[in-house]
Structures are given as structure tokens and as C-alpha cells.
Residue frames relative to the residue before (quaternion, step in Angstrom):
aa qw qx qy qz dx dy dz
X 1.0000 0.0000 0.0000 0.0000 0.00 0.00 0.00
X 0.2291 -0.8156 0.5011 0.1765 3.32 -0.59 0.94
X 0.3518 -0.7236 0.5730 0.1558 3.48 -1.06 0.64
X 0.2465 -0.7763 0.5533 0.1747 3.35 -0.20 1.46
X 0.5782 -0.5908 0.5017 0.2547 3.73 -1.69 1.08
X 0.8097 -0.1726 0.3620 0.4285 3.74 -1.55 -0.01
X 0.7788 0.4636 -0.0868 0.4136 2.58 -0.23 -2.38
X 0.7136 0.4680 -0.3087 0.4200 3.66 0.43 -0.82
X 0.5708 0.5406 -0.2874 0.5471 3.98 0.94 -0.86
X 0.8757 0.4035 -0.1705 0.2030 3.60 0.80 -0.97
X 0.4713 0.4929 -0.2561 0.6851 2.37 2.60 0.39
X 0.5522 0.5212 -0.4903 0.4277 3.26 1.20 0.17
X 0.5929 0.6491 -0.2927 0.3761 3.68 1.41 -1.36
X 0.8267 0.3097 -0.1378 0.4490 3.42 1.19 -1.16
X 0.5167 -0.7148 0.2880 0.3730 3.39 1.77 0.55
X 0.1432 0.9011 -0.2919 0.2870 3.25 1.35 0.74
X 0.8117 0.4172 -0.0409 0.4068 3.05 1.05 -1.54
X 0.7289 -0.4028 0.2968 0.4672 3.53 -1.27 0.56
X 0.3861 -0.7577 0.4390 0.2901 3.01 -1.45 0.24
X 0.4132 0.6195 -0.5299 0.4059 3.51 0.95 0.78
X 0.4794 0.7382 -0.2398 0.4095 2.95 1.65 -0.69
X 0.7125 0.4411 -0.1196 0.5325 3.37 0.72 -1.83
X 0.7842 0.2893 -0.3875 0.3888 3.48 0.40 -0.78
X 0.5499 0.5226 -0.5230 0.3886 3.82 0.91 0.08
X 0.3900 0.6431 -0.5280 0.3945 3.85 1.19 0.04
X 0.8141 0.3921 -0.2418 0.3536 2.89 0.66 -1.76
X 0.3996 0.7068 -0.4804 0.3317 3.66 0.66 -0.61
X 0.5301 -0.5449 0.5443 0.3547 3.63 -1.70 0.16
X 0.6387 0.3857 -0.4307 0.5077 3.87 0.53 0.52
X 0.5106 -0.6597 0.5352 0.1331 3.66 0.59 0.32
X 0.5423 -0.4882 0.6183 0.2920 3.74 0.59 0.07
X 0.3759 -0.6959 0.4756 0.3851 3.72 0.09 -0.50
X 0.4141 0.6818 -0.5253 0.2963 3.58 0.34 0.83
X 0.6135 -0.6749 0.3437 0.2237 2.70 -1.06 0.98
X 0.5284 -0.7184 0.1531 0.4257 3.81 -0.12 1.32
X 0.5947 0.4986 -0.3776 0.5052 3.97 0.69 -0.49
X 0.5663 0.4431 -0.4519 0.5280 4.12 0.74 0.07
X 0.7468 0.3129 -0.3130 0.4964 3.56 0.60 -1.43
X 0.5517 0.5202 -0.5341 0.3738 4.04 0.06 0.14
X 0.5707 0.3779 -0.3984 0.6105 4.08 0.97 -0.94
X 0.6658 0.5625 -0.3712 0.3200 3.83 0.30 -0.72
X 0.4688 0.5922 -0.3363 0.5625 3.65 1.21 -1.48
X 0.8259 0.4470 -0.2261 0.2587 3.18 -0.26 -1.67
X 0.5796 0.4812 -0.3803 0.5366 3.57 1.15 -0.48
X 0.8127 0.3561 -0.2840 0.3634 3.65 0.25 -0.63
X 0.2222 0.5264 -0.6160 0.5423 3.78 1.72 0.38
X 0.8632 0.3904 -0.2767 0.1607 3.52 -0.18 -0.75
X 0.2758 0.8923 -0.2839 0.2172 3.12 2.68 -0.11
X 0.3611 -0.6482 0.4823 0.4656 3.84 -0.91 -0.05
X 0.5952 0.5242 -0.4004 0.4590 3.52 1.03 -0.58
X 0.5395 -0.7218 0.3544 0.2499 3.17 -0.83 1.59
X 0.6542 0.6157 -0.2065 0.3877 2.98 1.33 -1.65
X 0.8054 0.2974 -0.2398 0.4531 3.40 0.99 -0.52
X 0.3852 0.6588 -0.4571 0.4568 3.69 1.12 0.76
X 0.7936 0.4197 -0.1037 0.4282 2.72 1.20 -1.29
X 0.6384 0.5163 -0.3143 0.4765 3.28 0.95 -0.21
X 0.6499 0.5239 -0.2386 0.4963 3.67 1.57 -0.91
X 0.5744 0.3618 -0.3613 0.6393 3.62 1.63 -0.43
X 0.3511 0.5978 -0.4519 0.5614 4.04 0.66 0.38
X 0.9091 0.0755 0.0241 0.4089 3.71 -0.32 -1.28
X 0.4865 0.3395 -0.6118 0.5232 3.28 0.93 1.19
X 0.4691 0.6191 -0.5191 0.3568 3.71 0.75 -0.14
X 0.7611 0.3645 -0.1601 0.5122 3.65 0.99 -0.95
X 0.3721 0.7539 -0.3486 0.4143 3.67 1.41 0.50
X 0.4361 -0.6475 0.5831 0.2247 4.10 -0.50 0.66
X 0.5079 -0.6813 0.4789 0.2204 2.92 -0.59 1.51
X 0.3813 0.8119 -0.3057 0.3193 3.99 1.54 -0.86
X 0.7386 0.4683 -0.0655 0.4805 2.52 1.01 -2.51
X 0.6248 0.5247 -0.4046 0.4131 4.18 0.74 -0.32
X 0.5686 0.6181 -0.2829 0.4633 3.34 1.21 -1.01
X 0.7137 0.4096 -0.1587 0.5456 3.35 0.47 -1.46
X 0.5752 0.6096 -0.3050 0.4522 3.60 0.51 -0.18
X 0.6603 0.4997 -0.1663 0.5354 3.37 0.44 -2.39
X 0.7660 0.4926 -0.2374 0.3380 3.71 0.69 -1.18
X 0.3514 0.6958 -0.5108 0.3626 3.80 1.66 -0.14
X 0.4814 -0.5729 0.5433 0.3806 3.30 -1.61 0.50
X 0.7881 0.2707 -0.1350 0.5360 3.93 0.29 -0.70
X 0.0607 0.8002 -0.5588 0.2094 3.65 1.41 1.17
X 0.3757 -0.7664 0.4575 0.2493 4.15 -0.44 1.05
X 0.5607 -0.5200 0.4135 0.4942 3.68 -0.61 0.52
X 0.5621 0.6296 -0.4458 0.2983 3.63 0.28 -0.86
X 0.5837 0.6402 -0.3102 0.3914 3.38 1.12 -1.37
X 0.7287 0.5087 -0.1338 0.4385 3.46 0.75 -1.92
X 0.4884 0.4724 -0.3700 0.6335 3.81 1.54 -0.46
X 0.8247 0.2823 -0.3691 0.3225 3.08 -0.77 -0.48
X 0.5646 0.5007 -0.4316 0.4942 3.78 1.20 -1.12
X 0.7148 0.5280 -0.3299 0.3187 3.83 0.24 -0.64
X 0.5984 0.6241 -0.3817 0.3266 3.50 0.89 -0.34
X 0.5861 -0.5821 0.3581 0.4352 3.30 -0.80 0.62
X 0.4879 -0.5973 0.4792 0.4189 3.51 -0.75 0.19
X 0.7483 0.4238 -0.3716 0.3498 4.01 0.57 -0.28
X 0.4083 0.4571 -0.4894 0.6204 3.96 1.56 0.53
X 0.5611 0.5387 -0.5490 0.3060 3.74 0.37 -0.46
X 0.6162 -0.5575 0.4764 0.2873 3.51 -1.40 0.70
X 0.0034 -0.8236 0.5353 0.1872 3.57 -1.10 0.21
């Protein structure tokens, strides 16, 4: 299992990173990250141009402990993306 580096998480946060990259976010292993990184992370790539990965990152925050948004929303350097998506109404929310 690889442990992914700073630098690598912070191009994931800012949607930076490759997309083999992004879709192992989205996947049901998470990339290993710890789950309150991959929710601010998810949330950036709901916002991806690649369709496939919007959609798959608005997919796997659906399946995401509400815990893990809190604990997230509550980072100090939490990405706006996070606060978009937490704010939507819960009926625009995919199902």
C-alpha cells in the first residue's frame, strides 16, 4: 500500500493531480487517506472537468460519515469546495 506524500494530497485538494490519481480517490479504498482529507478531496473533484470523475467523487461522498464532513468542514485550511458542496440543499444532492 502506498502512502501518498504531502505534495501529492495537495494536488489532490486543489484538483491538480493526474487522473489515475483522482479516480483512485474515488474508488472504495480512498487512495489511503485518511477519511476527513478524502471528503475536502471528493469534494474538489464533484467539481472536476472530467465527467467521469465528478461523478464518481459525488458517488463516494454519498457513502461518506456524516462525522467525516464535520471533521473536515472544521480543518483550518478546509477548501471552499468543501463548504459548496456541504451547503447544498440536500434535494439537488445526487442519489
Amino acid at each position: 500500500m502506498e502512502t501518498l506524500s504531502p505534495e501529492v494530497i495537495e494536488d489532490l485538494r486543489h484538483g491538480r493531480a493526474p487522473r489515475e490519481r483522482k479516480v483512485a480517490v474515488c474508488g472504495t479504498g480512498g487512495a489511503h487517506i485518511p477519511p476527513a482529507e478524502r471528503v475536502e478531496i471528493l469534494a474538489v473533484l464533484t467539481h472536476d472537468q472530467d465527467e467521469l470523475i465528478a461523478n464518481r467523487a459525488g458517488e463516494a461522498l454519498l457513502a461518506c460519515s456524516p462525522e467525516f464532513f464535520v471533521e473536515s468542514v472544521k480543518r483550518e485550511n478546509a477548501v471552499p469546495a468543501l463548504f459548496a458542496y456541504a451547503g447544498k440543499p440536500l434535494q439537488t444532492m445526487p442519489r
